[in-house]
C-alpha positions as CSV (number, residue, x, y, z in Angstrom):
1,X,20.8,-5.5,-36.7
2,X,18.0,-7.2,-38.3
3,X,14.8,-5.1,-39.3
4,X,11.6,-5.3,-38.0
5,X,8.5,-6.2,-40.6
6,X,5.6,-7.0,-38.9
7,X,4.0,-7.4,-42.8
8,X,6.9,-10.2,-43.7
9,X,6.6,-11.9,-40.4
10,X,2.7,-12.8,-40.9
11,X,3.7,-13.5,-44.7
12,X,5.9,-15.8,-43.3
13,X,3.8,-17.1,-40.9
14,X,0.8,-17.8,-43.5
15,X,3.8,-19.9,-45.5
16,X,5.1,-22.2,-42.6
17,X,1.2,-23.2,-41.3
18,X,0.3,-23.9,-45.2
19,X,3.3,-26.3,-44.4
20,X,1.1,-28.2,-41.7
21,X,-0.5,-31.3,-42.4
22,X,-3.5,-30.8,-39.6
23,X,-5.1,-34.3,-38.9
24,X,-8.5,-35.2,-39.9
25,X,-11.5,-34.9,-37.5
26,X,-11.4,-39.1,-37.2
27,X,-7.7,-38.8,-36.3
28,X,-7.8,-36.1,-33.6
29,X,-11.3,-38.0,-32.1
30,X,-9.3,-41.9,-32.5
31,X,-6.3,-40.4,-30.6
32,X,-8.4,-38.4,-27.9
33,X,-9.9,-41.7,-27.4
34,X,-6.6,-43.5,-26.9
35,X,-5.4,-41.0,-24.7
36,X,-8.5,-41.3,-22.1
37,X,-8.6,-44.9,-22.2
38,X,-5.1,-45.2,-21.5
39,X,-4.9,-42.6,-19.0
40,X,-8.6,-44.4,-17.3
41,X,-6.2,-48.0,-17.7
42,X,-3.5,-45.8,-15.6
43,X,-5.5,-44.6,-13.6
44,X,-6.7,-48.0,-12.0
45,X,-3.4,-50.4,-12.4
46,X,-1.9,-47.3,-9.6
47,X,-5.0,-47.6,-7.7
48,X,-4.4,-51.4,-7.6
49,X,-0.8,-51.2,-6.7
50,X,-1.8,-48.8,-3.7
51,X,-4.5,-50.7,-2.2
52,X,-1.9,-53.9,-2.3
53,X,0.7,-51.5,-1.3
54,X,-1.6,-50.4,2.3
55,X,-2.5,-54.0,2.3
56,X,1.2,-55.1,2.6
57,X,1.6,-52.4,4.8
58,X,-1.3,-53.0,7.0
59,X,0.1,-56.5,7.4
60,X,3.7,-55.6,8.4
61,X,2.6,-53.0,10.9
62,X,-0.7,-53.9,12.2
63,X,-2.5,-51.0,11.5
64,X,-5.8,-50.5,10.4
């Protein structure tokens, strides 16, 4: 059974993050940006296809 170093597991932790190539503040505020505006895009082409959706609907059963 393996041994437990809590010492060599932060040791190793410290290695592996050194490891990470963390994107630049541009990068992280370009790909926010992407992420809203796609999700805002989203966001309306559902809302579209629900209103024509209850329009169809509206139509075929008279309701409304």
């Amino acid at each position: 059974m393996a041994k437990l170093d809590p010492a060599q597991y932060v040791r190793d932790v410290r290695t592996e993050v050194a490891k990470v190539t963390w994107p630049s503040r541009k990068e992280t505020l370009i790909t926010t940006g992407l992420v809203l505006a796609m999700s805002a895009l989203a966001a309306v082409f559902f809302l579209v296809v629900d209103q024509l959706i209850a329009l169809g609907m509206r139509g075929v059963f008279g309701l409304g």
